[in-house]
C-alpha positions as CSV (number, residue, x, y, z in Angstrom):
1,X,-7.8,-9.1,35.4
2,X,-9.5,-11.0,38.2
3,X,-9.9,-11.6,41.8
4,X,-9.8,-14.9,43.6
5,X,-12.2,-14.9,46.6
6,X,-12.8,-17.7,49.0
7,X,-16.5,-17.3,50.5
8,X,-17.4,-18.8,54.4
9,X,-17.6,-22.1,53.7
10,X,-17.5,-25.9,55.6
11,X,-15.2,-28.2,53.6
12,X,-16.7,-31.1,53.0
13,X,-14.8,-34.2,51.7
14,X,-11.8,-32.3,51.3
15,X,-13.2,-29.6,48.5
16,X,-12.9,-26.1,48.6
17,X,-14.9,-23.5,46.7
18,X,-13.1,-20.2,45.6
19,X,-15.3,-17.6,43.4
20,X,-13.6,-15.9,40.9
21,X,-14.6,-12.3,40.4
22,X,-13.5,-11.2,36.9
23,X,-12.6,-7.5,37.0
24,X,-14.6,-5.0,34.9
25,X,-13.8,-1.3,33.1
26,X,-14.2,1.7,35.1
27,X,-14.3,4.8,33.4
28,X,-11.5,6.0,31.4
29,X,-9.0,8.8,32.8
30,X,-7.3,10.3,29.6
31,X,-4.1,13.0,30.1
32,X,-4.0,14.7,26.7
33,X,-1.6,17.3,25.5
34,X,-1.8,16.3,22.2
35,X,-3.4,18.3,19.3
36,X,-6.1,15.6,18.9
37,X,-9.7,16.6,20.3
38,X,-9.7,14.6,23.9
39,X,-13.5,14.1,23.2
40,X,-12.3,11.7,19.6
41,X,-9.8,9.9,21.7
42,X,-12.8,9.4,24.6
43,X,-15.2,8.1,22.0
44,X,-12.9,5.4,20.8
45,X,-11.6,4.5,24.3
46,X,-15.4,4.4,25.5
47,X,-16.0,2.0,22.6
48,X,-13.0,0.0,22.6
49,X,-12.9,-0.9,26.6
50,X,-16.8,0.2,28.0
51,X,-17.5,0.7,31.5
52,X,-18.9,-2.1,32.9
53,X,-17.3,-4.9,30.2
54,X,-15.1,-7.9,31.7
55,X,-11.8,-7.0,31.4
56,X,-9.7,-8.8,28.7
57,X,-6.5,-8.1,26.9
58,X,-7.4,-8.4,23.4
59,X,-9.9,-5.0,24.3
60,X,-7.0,-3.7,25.6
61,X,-4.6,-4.3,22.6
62,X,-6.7,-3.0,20.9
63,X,-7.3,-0.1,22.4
64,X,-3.5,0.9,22.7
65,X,-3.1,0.3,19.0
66,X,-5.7,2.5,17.5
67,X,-4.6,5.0,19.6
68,X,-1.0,4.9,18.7
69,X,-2.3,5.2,15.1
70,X,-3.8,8.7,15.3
71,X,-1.8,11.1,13.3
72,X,0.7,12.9,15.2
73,X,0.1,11.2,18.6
74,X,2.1,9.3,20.9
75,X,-0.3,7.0,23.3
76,X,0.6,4.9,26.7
77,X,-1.9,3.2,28.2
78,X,-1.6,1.3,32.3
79,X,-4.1,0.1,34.1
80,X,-5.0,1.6,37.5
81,X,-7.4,0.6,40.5
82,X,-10.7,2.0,39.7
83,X,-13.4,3.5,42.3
84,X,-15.5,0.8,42.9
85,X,-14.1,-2.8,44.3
86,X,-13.2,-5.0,41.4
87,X,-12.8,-2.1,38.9
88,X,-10.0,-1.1,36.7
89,X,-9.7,2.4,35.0
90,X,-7.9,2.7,31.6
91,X,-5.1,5.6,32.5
92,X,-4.3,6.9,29.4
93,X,-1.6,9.8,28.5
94,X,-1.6,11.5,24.7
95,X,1.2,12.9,24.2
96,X,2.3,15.4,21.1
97,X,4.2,13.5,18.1
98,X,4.9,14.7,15.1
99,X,2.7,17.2,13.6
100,X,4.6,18.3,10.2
101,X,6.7,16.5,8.0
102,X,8.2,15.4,4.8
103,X,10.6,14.0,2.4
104,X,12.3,14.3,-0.7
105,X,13.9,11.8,-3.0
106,X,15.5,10.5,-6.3
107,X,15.8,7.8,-8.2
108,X,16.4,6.5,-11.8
109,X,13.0,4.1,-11.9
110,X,10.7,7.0,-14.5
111,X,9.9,5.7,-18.4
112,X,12.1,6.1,-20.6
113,X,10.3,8.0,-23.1
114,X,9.2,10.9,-20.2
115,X,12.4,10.6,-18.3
116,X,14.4,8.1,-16.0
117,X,15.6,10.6,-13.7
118,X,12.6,11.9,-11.1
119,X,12.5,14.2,-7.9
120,X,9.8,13.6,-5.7
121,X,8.7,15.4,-2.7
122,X,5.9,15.1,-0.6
123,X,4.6,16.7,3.2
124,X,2.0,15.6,5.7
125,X,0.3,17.7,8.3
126,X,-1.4,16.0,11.3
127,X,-4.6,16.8,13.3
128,X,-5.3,20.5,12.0
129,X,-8.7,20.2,13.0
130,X,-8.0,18.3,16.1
131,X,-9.6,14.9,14.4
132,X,-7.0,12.7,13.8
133,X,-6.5,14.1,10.7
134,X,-4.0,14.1,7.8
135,X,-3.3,16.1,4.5
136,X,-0.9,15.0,2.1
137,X,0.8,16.7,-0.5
138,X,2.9,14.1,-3.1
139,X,4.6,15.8,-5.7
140,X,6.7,14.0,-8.6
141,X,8.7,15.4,-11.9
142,X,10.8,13.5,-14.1
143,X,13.6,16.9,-14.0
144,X,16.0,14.6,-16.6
145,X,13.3,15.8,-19.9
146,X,10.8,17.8,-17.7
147,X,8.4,16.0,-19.5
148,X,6.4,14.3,-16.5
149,X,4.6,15.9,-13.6
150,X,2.3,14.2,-11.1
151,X,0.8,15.7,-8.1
152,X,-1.9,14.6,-5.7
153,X,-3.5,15.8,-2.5
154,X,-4.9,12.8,0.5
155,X,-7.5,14.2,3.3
156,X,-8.7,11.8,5.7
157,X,-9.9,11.8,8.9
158,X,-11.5,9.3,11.9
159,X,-15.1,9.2,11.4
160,X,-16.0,9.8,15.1
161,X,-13.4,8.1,16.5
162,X,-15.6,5.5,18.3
163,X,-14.5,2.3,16.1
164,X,-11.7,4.1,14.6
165,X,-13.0,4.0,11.2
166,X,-10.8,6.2,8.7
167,X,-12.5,8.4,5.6
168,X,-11.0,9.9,2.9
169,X,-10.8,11.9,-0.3
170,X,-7.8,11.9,-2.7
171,X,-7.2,13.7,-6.1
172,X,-4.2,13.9,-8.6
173,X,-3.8,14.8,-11.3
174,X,-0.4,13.9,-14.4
175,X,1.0,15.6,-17.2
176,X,3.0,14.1,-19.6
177,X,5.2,14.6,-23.3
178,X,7.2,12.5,-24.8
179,X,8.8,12.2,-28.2
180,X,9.0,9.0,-30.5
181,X,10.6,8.6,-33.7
182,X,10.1,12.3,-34.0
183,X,6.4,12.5,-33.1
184,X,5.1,14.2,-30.4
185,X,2.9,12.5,-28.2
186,X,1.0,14.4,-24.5
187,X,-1.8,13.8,-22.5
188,X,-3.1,14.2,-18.9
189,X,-5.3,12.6,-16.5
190,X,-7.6,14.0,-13.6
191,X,-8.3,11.1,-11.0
192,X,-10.6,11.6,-8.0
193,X,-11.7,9.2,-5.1
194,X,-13.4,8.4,-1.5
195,X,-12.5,5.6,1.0
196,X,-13.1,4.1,3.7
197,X,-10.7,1.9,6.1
198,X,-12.0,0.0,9.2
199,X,-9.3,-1.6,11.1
200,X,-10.9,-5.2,11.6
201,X,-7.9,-6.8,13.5
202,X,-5.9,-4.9,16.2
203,X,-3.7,-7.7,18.4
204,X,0.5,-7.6,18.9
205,X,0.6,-10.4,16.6
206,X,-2.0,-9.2,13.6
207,X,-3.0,-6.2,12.0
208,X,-5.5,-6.5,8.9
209,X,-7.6,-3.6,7.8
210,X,-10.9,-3.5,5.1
211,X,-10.4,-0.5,2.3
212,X,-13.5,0.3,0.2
213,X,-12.9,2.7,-2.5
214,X,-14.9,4.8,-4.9
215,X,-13.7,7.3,-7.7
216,X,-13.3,8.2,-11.5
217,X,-10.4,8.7,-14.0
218,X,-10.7,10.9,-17.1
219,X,-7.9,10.3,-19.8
220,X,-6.8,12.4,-22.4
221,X,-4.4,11.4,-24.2
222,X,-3.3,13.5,-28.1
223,X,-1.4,11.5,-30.4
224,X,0.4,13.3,-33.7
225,X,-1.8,13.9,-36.1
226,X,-0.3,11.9,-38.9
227,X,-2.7,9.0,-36.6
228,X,-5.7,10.9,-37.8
229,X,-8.3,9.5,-40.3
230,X,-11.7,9.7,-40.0
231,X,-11.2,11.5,-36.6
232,X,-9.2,14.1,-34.3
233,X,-6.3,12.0,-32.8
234,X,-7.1,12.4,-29.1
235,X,-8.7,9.7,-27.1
236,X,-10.4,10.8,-24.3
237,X,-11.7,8.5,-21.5
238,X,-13.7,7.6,-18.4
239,X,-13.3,5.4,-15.6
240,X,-15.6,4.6,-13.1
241,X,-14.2,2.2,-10.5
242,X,-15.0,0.8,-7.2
243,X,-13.0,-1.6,-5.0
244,X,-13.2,-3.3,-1.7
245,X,-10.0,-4.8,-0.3
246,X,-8.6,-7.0,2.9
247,X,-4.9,-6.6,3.9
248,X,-3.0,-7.6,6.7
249,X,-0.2,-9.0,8.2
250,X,0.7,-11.4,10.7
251,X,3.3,-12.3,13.0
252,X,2.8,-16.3,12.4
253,X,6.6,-17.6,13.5
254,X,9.0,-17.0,15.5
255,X,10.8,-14.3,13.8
256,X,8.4,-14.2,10.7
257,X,6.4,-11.7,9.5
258,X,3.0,-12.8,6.8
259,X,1.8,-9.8,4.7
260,X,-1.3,-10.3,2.5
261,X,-4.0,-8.3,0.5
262,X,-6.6,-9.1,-1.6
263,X,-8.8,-6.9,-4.0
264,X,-11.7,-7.0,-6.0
265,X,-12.2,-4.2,-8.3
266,X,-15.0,-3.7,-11.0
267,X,-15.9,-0.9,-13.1
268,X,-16.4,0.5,-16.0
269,X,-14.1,2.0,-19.2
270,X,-15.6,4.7,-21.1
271,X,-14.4,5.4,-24.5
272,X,-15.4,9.2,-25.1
273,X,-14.3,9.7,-28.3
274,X,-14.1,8.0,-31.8
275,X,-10.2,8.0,-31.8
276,X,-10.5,5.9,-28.1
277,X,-12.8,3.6,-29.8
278,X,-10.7,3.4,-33.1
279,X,-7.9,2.2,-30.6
280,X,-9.6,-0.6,-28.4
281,X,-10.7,-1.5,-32.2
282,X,-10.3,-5.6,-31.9
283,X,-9.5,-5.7,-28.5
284,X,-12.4,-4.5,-27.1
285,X,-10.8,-3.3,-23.9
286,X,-14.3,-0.6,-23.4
287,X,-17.0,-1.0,-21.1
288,X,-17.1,-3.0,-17.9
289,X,-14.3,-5.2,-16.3
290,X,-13.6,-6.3,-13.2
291,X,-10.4,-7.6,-12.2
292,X,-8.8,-9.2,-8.7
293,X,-5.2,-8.7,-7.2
294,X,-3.9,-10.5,-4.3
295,X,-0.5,-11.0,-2.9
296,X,1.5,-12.4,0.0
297,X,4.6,-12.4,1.3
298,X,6.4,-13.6,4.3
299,X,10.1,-12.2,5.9
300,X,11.4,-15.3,7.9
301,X,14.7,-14.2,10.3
302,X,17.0,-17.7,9.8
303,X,20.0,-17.1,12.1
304,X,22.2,-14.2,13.5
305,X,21.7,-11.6,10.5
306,X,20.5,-13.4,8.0
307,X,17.1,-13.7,6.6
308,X,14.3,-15.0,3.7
309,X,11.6,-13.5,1.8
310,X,9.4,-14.7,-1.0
311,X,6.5,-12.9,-2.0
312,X,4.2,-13.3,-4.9
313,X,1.7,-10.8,-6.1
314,X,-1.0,-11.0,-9.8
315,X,-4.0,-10.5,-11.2
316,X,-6.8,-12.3,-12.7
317,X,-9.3,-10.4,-15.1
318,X,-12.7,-11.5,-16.4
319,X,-12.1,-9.8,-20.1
320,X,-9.3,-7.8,-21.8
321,X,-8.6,-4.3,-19.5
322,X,-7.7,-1.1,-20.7
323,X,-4.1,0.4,-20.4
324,X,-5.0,1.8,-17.4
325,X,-6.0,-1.4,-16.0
326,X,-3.3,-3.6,-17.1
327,X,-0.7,-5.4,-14.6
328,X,2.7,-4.3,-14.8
329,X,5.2,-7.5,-14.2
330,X,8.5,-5.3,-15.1
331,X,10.0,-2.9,-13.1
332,X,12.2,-1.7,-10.3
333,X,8.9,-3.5,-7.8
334,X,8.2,-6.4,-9.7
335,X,10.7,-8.3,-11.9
336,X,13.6,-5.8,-11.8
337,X,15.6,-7.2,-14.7
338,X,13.1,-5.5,-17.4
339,X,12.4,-1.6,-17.6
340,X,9.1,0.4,-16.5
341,X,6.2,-0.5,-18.4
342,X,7.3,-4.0,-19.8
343,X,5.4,-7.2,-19.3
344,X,1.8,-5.1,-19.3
345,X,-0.9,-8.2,-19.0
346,X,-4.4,-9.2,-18.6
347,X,-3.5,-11.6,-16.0
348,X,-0.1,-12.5,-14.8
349,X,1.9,-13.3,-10.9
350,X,5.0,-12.1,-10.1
351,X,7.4,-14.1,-7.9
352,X,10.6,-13.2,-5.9
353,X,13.1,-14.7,-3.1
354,X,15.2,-12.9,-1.6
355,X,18.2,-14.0,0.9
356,X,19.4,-10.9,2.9
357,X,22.1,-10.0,5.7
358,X,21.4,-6.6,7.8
359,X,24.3,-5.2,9.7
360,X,24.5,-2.6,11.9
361,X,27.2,0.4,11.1
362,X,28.9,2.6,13.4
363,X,27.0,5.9,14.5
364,X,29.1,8.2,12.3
365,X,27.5,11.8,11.9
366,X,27.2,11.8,7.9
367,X,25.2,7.5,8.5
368,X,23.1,8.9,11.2
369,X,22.3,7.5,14.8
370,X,21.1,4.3,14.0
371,X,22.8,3.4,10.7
372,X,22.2,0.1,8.8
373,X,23.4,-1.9,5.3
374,X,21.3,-4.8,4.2
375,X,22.9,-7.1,1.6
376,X,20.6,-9.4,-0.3
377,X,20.6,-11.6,-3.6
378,X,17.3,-12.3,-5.7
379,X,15.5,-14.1,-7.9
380,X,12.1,-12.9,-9.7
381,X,9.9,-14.7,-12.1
382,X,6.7,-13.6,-14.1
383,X,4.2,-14.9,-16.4
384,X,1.3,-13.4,-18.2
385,X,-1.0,-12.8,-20.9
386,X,-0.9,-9.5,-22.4
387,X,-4.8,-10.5,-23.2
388,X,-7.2,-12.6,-21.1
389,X,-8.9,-13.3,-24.7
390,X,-6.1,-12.9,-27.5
391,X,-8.9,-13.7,-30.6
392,X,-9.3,-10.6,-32.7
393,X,-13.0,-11.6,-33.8
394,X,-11.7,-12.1,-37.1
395,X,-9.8,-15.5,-36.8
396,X,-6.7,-13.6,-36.3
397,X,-4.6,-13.1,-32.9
398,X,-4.8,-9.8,-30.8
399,X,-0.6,-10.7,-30.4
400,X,1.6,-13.4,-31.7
401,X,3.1,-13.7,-28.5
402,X,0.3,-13.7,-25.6
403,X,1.8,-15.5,-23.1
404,X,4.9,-13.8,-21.2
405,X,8.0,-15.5,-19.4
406,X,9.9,-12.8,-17.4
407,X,12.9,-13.8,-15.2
408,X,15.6,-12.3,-13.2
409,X,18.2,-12.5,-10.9
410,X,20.8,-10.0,-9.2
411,X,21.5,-8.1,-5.7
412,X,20.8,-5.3,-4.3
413,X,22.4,-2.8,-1.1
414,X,20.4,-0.5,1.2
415,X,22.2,2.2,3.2
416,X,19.6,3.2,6.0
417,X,18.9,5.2,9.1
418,X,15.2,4.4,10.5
419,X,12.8,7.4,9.6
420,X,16.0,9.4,8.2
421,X,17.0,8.3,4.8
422,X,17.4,5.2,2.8
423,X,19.2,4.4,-0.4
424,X,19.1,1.4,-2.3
425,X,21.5,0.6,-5.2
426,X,20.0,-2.9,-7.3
427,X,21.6,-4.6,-10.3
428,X,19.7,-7.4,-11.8
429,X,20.2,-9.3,-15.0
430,X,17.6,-10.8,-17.3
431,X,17.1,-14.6,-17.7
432,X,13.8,-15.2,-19.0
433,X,12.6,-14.1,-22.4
434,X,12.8,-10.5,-23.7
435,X,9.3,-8.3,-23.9
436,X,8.2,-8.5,-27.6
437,X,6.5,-5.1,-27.2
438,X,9.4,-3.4,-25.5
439,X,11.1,0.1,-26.5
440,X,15.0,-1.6,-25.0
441,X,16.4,-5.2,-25.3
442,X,19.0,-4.4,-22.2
443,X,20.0,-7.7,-20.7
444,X,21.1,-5.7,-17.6
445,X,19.4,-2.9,-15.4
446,X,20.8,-0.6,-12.8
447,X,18.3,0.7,-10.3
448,X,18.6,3.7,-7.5
């Protein structure tokens, strides 16, 4: 925003001086009936555009997004004449979204051993102290053997509002039982953490955000006691872990869409009992690790409803992890022609392509208002080592097969309405090599 003005002036050999005036921010008017505190959103609008600053439209971008990301707010912003010449006021209007709400679902994707068949449900309440804060409640049970529950609570709020910097606590905690060749096994784990997000990148075209997390895990896990020897068969450890992470996504082609993250986590494994060390034995999977994830994917429209995505996602690790710090390549979100809990690695990447057709449907009362089916066909590959170092210190090998070759290929369908309901039926079919350490050899998977 700027004026053009031309000063008094003689031309002299034909040139003419104009003076550009570039506008700057007046103060902010903000209409709020929202259940956010007017005095957060004022703190980040006074930041984001300040009285006095030249007027540009990244500020203002960015701006308009972080407000539109408060919990439970709906946020327009215009531009108006402001009260001295050459100002502009930010008008802004908050308006009340949705405070409450939650969701429920099904699907076949548990372990086997605990239970395919889970129910989740989960809630979210927005701004109850007027903060742009959130509480969320996530609940999950495997219903078909009641022999899985996992439950966790998210608080987080804006620290101030001025830069729009998020903080955050989360704990859950998981039960489990299962039953194997007629032993019992059961454990349970308490996890706790604090975060921080700062949203680094706010334009119409990119979004990217910095995480850094903080937090511990304690494991107990009891095994049958015909594992006993020299010890009680329950390992029992800790997990202190820290991680700072980049993701994003950009909007880099015509009718493209680039998502990335990367993250470096270290910590430490803490084996708190003789049976835990008994277990990580050769392996020595105790003590610290670090580890780094990244992944990327892009979603490229192609013509009329058709479209492409590839994506890859894997880790790198500087020793051999713990379970609880492995990298899963099978599953319904990774290669989806092997079960939950196959292709566990040190170090592995997971690839997928996907071609897809999205149609509308017609606007029946049992599809919803805004019905949709997407049609796709896909294709995901993985490789891995189940250890970053497979020597046993002995001369031997940790496994006789370290290095994993996973492949896939099938189609999936998706009957949505946006913010409603979605399902998703998936069939893939294994081509690559089976999982030496898996419980089924199923060429075929079916996933809901």
């Amino acid at each position: 925003v700027a004026r053009a003005v031309l000063p008094p002036q003689t031309l002299k050999d034909g040139v003419l001086t104009i003076r550009i005036i570039p506008g700057r921010y007046d103060s902010a008017h903000i209409s709020n009936t929202s259940s956010v505190s007017t005095s957060v959103a004022q703190r980040l609008v006074s930041t984001t555009t300040p009285r006095g600053d030249v007027v540009t439209r990244k500020q203002l971008e960015r701006e308009a997004l972080l407000l539109g990301e408060i919990p439970g707010v709906n946020a327009q912003v215009a531009m108006k004449s402001g009260s001295q010449p050459g100002t502009t006021t930010p008008d802004i209007t908050l308006t009340q979204g949705k405070q409450f709400g939650g969701y429920v679902g099904l699907d076949n994707q548990g372990d086997p051993t605990t239970g395919r068949s889970r129910v989740m449900l989960g809630g979210y309440a927005n701004n109850l102290l007027g903060m742009g804060d959130q509480l969320r409640v996530d609940l999950l049970d495997a219903y078909e053997k009641s022999d899985l529950f996992n439950g966790s609570l998210d608080y987080s709020l804006l620290a101030g509002g001025g830069y729009g910097t998020r903080v955050g606590v989360n704990y859950s905690h998981l039960n489990y039982h299962y039953n194997l060749s007629g032993l019992g096994f059961n454990g349970y784990s308490d996890n706790w953490g604090l975060y921080v997000t700062q949203p680094w990148i706010r334009t119409s075209r990119a979004r990217v955000d910095v995480r850094l997390n903080a937090g511990q895990q304690f494991l107990t896990d009891k095994y049958p006691d015909v594992f006993a020897s020299n010890s009680s068969p329950r390992g029992r450890k800790q997990v202190n872990i820290g991680s700072a992470a980049i993701t994003g996504s950009v909007a880099d082609l015509p009718g493209g869409l680039t998502g990335f993250g990367l993250v470096g986590t270290t910590g430490n494994v803490g084996l708190r009992s003789e049976f835990s060390r008994d277990i990580s034995g050769d392996a020595n999977s105790g003590g610290q690790f670090a580890r780094f994830n990244y992944q990327i994917n892009h979603d490229q429209q192609v013509w009329g409803p058709f479209s492409f995505y590839a994506g890859v996602n894997g880790q790198l690790a500087n020793n051999n992890l713990d379970a609880s710090q492995k990298f899963l390549m099978g599953g319904p979100s990774a290669v989806r022609a092997y079960d939950i809990g196959d292709g566990s690695v040190d170090e592995g990447v997971v690839g997928t392509a996907e071609v897809r057709s999205h149609w509308s449907l017609p606007a029946l009362a049992w599809l919803g208002n805004d019905p949709s089916l997407t049609l796709a066909t896909f294709y995901d590959q993985g490789w891995g080592e189940q250890w970053r170092n497979n020597d046993n210190g002995r001369g031997g090998r940790l496994a006789d097969s370290n290095n994993l070759n996973l492949a896939g290929a099938g189609l999936y369908a998706t009957v949505a309405d946006a913010g409603n309901y979605a399902l998703t039926m998936t069939w893939a079919h294994r081509t690559g090599n089976a999982d030496p350490n898996a419980v089924h050899d199923d060429n075929d998977r079916f996933w809901v």
